[in-house]
Z-matrix of the N, CA and C atoms (Angstrom, degrees):
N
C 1 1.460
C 2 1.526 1 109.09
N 3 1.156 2 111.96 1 132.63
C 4 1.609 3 126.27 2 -170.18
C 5 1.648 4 97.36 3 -78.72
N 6 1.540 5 126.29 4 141.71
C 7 1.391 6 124.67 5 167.55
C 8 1.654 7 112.73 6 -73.75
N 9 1.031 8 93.28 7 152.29
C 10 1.712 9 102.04 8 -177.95
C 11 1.372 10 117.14 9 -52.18
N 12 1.428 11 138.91 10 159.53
C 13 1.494 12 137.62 11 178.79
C 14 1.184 13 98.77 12 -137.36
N 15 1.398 14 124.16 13 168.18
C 16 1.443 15 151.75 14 -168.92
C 17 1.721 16 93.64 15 -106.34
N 18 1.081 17 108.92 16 116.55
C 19 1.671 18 107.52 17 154.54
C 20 1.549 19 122.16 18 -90.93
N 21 1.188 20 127.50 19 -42.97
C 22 1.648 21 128.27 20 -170.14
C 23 1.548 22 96.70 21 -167.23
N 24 1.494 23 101.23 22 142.83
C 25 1.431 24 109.05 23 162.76
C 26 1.525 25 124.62 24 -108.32
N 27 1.222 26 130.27 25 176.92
C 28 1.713 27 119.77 26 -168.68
C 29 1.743 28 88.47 27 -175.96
N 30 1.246 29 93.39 28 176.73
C 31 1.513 30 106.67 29 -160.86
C 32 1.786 31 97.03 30 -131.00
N 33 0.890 32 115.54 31 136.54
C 34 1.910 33 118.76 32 176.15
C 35 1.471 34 115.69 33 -124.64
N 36 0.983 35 138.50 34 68.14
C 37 1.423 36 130.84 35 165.88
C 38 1.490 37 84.54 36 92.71
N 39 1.262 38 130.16 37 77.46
C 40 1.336 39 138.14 38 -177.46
C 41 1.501 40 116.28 39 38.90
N 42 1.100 41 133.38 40 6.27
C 43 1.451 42 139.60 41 173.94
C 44 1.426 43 104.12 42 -76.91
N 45 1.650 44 124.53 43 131.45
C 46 1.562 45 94.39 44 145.88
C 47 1.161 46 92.58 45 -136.28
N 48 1.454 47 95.01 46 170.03
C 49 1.530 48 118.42 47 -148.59
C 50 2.151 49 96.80 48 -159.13
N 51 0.937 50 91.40 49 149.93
C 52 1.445 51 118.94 50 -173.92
C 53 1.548 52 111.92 51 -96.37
N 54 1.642 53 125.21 52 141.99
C 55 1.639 54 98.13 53 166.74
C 56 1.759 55 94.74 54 -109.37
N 57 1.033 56 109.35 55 157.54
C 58 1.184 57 113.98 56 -162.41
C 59 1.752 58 96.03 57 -134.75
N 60 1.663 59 99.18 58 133.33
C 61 2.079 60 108.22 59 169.23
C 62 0.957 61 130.91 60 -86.19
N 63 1.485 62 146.40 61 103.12
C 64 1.157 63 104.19 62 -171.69
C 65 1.181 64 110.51 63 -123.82
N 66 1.233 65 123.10 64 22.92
C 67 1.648 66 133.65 65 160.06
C 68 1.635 67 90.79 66 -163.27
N 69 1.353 68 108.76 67 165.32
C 70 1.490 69 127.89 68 170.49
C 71 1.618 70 117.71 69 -30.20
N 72 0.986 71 121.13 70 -50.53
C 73 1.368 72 121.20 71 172.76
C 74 1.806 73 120.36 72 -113.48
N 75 0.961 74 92.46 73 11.91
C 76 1.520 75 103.16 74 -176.41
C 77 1.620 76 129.36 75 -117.64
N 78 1.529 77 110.46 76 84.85
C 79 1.088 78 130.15 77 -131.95
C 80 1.789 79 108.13 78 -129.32
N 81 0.876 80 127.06 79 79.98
C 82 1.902 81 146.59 80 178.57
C 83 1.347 82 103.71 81 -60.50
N 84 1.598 83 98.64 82 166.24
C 85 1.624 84 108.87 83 150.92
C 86 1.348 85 95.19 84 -151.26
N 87 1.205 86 98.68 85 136.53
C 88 1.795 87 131.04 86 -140.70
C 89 1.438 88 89.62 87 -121.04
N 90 1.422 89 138.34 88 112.57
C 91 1.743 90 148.47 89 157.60
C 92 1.789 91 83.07 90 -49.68
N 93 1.649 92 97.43 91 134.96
C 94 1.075 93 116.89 92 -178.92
C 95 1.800 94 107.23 93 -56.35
N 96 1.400 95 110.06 94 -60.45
C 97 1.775 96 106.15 95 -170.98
C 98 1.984 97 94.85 96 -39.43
N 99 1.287 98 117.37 97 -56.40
C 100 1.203 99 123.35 98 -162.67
C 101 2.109 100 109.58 99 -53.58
N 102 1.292 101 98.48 100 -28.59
C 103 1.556 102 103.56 101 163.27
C 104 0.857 103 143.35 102 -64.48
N 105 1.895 104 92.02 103 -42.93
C 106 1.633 105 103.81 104 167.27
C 107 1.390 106 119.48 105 -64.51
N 108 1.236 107 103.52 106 -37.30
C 109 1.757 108 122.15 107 -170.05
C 110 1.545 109 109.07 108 -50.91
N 111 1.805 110 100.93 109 -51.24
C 112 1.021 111 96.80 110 163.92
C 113 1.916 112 148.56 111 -81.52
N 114 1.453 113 102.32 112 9.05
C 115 1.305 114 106.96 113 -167.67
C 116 1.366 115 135.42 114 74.71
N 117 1.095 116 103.05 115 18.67
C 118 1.459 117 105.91 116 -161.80
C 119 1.374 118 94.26 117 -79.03
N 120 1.510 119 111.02 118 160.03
C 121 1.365 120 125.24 119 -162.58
C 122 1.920 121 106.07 120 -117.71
N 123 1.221 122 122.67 121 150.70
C 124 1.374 123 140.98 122 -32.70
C 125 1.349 124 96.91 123 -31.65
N 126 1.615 125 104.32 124 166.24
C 127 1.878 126 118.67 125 152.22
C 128 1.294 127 116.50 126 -55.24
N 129 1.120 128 124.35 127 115.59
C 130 1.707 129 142.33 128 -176.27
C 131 2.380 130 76.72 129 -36.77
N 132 0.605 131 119.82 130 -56.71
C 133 1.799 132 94.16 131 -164.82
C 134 1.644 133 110.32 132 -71.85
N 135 1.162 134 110.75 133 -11.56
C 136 1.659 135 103.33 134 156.53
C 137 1.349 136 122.00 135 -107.29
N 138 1.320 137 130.23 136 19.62
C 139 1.401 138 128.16 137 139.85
C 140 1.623 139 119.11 138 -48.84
N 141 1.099 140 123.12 139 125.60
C 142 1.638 141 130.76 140 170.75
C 143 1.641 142 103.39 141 -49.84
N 144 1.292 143 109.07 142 160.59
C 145 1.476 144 102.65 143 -169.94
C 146 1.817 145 77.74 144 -113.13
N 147 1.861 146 96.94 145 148.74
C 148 1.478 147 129.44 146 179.89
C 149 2.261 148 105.07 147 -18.02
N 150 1.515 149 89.14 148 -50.81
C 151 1.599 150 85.46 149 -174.99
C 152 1.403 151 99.85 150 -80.63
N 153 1.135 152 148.38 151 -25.45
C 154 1.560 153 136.62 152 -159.88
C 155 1.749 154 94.17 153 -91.59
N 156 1.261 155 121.86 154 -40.90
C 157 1.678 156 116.92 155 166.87
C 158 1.455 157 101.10 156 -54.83
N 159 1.128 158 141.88 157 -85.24
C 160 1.467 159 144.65 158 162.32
C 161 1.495 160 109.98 159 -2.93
N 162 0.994 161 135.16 160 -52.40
C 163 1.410 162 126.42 161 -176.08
C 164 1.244 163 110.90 162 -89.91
N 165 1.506 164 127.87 163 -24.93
C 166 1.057 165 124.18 164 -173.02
C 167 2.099 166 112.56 165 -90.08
N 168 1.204 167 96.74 166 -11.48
C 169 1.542 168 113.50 167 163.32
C 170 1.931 169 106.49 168 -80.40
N 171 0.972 170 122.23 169 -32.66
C 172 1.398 171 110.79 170 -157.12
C 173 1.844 172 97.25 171 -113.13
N 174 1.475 173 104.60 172 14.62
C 175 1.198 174 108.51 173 -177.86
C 176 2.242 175 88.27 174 -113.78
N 177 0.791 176 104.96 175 -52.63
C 178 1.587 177 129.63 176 158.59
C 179 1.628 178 101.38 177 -7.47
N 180 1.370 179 95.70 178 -81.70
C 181 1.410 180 139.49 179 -156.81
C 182 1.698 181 110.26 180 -69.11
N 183 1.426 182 109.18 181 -46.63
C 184 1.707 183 136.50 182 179.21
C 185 1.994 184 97.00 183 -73.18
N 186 1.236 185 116.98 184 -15.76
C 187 1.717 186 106.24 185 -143.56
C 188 1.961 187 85.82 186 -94.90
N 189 1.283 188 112.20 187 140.85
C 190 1.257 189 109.97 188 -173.97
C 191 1.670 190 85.55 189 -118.04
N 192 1.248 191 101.32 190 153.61
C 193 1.666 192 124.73 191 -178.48
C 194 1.571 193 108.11 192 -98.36
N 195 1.376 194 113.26 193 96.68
C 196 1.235 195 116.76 194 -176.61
C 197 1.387 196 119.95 195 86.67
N 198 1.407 197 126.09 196 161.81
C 199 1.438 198 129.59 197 161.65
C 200 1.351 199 138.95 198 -25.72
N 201 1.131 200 151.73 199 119.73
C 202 1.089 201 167.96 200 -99.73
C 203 1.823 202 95.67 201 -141.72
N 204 1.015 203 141.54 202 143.43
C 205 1.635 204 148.52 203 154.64
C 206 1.037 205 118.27 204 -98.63
């Protein structure tokens, strides 16, 4: 079993908090102290923030492999 990862962090009414994977469909948001606590990897300050994951999925997602007909 693979350890859990951090996908993006974001802030809620002064909270921030991380969402965190920890299997394929199984997907949290983890209060930052509670991230750190746990080690989870990247460091909660090099997680992408909510919009920079967001663009970088829909840039991902939009990108075609090769030439177009």
């Amino acid at each position: 079993m693979s350890k859990a990862r951090g996908l993006f962090r974001n802030e809620n009414n002064g909270i921030e908090y991380a969402r965190v994977e920890y299997a394929l469909d199984d997907v949290v948001e983890v209060p930052r102290f509670e991230y750190e606590k746990q080690m989870f990897e990247p460091a909660f300050d090099e997680l992408p923030t909510f919009e920079e994951y967001e663009a970088r999925d829909n840039i991902t997602s939009t990108h075609t492999l090769g030439p177009s007909d």
